[in-house]
VEXDREN-2710 file (C-alpha; in Angstrom, 1 decimal):
% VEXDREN-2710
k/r/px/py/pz
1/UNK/-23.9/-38.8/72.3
2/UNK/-24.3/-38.2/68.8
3/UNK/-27.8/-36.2/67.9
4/UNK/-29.9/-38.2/64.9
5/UNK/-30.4/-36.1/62.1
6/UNK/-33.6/-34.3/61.2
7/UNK/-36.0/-35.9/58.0
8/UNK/-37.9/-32.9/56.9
9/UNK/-41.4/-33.8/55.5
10/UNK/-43.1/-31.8/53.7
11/UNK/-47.3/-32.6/53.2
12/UNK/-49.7/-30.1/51.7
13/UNK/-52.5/-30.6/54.4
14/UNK/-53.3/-31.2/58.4
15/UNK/-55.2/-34.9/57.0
16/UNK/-51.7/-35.6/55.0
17/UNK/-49.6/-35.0/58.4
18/UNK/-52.3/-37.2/60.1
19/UNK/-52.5/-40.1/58.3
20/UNK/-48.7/-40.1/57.5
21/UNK/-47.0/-39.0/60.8
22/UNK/-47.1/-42.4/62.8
23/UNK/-46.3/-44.4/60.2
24/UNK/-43.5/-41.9/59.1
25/UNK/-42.6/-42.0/62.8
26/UNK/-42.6/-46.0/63.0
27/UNK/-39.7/-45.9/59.8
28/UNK/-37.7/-43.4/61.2
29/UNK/-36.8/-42.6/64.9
30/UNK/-40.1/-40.9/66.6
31/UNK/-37.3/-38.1/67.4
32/UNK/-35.9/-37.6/64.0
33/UNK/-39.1/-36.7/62.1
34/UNK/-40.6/-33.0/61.5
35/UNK/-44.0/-33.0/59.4
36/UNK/-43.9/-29.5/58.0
37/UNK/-47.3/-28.7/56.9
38/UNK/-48.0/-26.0/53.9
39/UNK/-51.2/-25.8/54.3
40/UNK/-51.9/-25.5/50.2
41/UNK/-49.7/-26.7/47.4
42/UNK/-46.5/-25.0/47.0
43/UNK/-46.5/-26.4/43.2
44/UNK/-49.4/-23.6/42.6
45/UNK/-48.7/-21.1/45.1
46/UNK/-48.9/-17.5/43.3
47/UNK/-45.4/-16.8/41.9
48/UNK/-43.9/-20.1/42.3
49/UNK/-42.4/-21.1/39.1
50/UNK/-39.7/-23.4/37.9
51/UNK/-37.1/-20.8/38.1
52/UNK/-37.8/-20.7/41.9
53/UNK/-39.5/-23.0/43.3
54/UNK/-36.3/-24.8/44.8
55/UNK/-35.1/-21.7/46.8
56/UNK/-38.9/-21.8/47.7
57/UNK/-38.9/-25.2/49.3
58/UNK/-35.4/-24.2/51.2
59/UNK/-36.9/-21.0/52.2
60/UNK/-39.4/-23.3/54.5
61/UNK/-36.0/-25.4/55.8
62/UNK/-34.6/-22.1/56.6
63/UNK/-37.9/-20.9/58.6
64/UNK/-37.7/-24.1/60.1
65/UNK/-34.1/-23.3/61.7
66/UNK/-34.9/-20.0/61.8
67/UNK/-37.9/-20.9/64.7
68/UNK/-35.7/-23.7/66.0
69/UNK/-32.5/-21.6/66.6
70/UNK/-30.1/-24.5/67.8
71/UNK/-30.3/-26.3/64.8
72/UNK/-28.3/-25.9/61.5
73/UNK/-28.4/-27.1/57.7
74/UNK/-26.2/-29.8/58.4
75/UNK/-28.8/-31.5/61.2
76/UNK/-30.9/-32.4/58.5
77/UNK/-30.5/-35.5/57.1
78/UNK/-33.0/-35.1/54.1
79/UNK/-36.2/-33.7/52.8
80/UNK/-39.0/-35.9/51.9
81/UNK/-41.6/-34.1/49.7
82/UNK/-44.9/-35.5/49.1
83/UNK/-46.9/-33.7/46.3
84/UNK/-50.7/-34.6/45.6
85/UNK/-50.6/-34.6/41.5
86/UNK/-54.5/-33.5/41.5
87/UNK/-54.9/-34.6/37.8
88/UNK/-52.2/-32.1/36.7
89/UNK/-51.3/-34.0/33.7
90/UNK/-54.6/-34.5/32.2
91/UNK/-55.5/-33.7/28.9
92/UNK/-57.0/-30.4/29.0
93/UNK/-59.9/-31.9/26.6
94/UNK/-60.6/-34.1/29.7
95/UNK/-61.4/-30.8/31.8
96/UNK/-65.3/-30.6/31.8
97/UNK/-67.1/-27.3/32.7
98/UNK/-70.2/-27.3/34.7
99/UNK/-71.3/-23.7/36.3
100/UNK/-73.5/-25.4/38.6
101/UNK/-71.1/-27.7/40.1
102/UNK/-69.8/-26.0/43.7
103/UNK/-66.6/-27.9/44.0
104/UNK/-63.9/-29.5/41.8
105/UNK/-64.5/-33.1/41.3
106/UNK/-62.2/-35.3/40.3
107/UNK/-62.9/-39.4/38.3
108/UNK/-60.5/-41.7/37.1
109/UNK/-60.8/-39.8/33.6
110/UNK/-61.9/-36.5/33.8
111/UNK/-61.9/-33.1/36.0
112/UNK/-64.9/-31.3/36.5
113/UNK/-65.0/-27.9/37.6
114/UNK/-67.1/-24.6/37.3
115/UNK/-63.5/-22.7/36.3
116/UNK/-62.2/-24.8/33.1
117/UNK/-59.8/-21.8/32.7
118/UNK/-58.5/-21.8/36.0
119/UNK/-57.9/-25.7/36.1
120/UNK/-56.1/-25.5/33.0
121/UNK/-53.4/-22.9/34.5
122/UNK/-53.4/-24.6/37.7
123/UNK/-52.1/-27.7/35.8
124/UNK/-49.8/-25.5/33.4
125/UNK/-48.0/-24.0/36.4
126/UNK/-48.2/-27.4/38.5
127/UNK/-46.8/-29.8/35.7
128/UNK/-44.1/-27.4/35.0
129/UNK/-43.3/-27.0/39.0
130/UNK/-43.5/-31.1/39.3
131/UNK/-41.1/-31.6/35.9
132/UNK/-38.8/-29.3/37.7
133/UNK/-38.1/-31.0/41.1
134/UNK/-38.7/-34.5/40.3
135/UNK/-35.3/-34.4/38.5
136/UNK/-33.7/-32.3/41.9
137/UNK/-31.8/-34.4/44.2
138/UNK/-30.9/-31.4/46.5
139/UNK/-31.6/-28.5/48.2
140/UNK/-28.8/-25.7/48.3
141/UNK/-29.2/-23.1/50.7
142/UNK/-25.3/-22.3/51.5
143/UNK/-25.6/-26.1/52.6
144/UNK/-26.4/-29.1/50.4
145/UNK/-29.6/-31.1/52.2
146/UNK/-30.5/-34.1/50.1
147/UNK/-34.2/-34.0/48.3
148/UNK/-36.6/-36.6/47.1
149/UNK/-39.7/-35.8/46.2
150/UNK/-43.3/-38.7/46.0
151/UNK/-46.3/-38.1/44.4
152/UNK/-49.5/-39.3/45.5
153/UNK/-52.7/-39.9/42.9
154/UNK/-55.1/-38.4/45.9
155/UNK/-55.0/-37.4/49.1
156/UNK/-53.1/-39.7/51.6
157/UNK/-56.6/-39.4/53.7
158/UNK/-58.5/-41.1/51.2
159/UNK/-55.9/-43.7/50.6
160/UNK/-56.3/-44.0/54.3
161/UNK/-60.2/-44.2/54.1
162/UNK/-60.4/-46.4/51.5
163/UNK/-58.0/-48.8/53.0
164/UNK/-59.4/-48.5/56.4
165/UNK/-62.9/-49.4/55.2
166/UNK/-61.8/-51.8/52.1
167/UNK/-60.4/-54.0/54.9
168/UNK/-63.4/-53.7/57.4
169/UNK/-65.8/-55.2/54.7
170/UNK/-63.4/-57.9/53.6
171/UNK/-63.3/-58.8/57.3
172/UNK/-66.7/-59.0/57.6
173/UNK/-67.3/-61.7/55.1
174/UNK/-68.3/-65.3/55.9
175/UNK/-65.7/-66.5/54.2
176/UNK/-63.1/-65.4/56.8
177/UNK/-63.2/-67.4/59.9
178/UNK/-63.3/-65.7/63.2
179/UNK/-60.4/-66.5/64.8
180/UNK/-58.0/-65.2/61.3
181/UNK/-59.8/-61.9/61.0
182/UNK/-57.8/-59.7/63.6
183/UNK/-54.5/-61.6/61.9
184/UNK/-55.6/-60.2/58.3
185/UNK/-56.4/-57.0/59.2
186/UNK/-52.5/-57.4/60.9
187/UNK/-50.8/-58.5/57.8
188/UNK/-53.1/-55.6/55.4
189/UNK/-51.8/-53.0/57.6
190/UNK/-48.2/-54.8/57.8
191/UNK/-47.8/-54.7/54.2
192/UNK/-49.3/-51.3/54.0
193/UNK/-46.2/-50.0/55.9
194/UNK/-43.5/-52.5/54.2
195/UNK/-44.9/-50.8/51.3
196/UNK/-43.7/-47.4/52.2
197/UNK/-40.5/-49.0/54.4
198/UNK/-39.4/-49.6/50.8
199/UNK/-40.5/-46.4/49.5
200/UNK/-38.9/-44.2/52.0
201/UNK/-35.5/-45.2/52.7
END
C-alpha cells in the first residue's frame, strides 16, 4: 500500500496550530498533515534575509526528516506556509510612538508601539522577506518540494474568536427561531471551512 504524502505546515504560534490543525486535518487525510510550529516569525528572525530565507524554511523540512529518520524529501507532498503580515506594509507615518504603552497594539490604521524604530525595521526586514517568498513556488534542498505561502491580517486565534463569538450573539437574537439556530451555527462553520477547502487545495 502506497504511503500518502506529507503536507508540511508551517504556523508561527501554538494558538495558530490550535485553531488550524482540525480543520487542516478535516481537508487533508488526518495522517498526511504535520503542523510545524516556529514558535516566532521566521520573516524577522535575526539574520533571515531575502538572500536566505528559502534555504531557511528547508532547513526546518530537513530537521523535520532529520527527527523522523524514515522519511525523505520526496514523502512530502508540499509546504503550506502561513505568515501573520502584522501591519508590515504600513506606512511608516502610521507607526505612532507612545513610551507608556507596554505592548504593541495594532487598529485597522495605525501601529502603536513604545519602539517606533524597532517596528519600522521589523517591517523593513518582514516586507522584504514576504516580497521574496510569495513569488517562490518551491523549496530546493537536493529535492524540489512544492511551496505556497498565505498570509493572514491577524492571528488565526482571533479570526477564531471573533467568529466563534460573532456567531454566538447572532444566535442569540429573537429573530432566529429556536429550532434553526443549531442549523446556522452548522452552515457558518460549513462555509468557514469551504472557505479554506478552496483556499488550500
Amino acid at each position: 500500500m502506497t504511503r500518502k504524502k506529507i503536507i508540511f505546515v508551517i504556523v508561527e504560534g501554538s494558538s495558530d496550530e490550535t485553531a488550524l490543525g482540525a480543520i487542516l486535518q478535516n481537508i487533508f487525510d488526518v495522517n498526511q498533515v504535520h503542523i510545524e510550529v516556529v514558535h516566532g516569525d521566521i520573516t524577522t528572525q535575526n539574520g533571515v534575509m531575502p538572500h536566505n530565507i528559502l534555504s531557511k524554511i528547508g532547513d526546518m523540512v530537513a530537521e523535520y526528516i532529520k527527527q523522523n529518520r524514515y522519511l525523505k524529501k520526496s514523502d512530502f507532498e508540499r509546504i503550506i506556509h502561513i505568515v501573520d503580515m502584522d501591519g508590515a506594509y504600513i506606512p511608516n507615518e502610521n507607526i505612532i510612538e507612545d513610551a507608556d504603552l507596554e505592548k504593541t497594539s495594532y487598529s485597522l490604521k495605525n501601529i502603536t508601539t513604545n519602539n517606533k524604530s524597532h517596528i519600522v525595521e521589523r517591517n523593513k526586514q518582514k516586507t522584504a522577506n514576504i516580497n521574496k517568498i510569495c513569488s517562490c513556488h518551491e523549496i530546493r534542498k537536493k529535492e524540489m518540494i512544492p511551496y505556497k505561502v498565505f498570509y493572514m491580517s491577524c492571528n488565526l486565534d482571533l479570526i477564531m474568536f471573533y467568529m466563534t463569538k460573532s456567531t454566538a450573539l447572532m444566535l442569540r437574537k429573537s429573530w432566529i427561531p429556536e429550532n434553526l439556530r443549531n442549523n446556522t451555527k452548522k452552515i457558518f462553520m460549513n462555509f468557514f471551512h469551504l472557505f479554506l477547502t478552496q483556499i488550500f487545495l
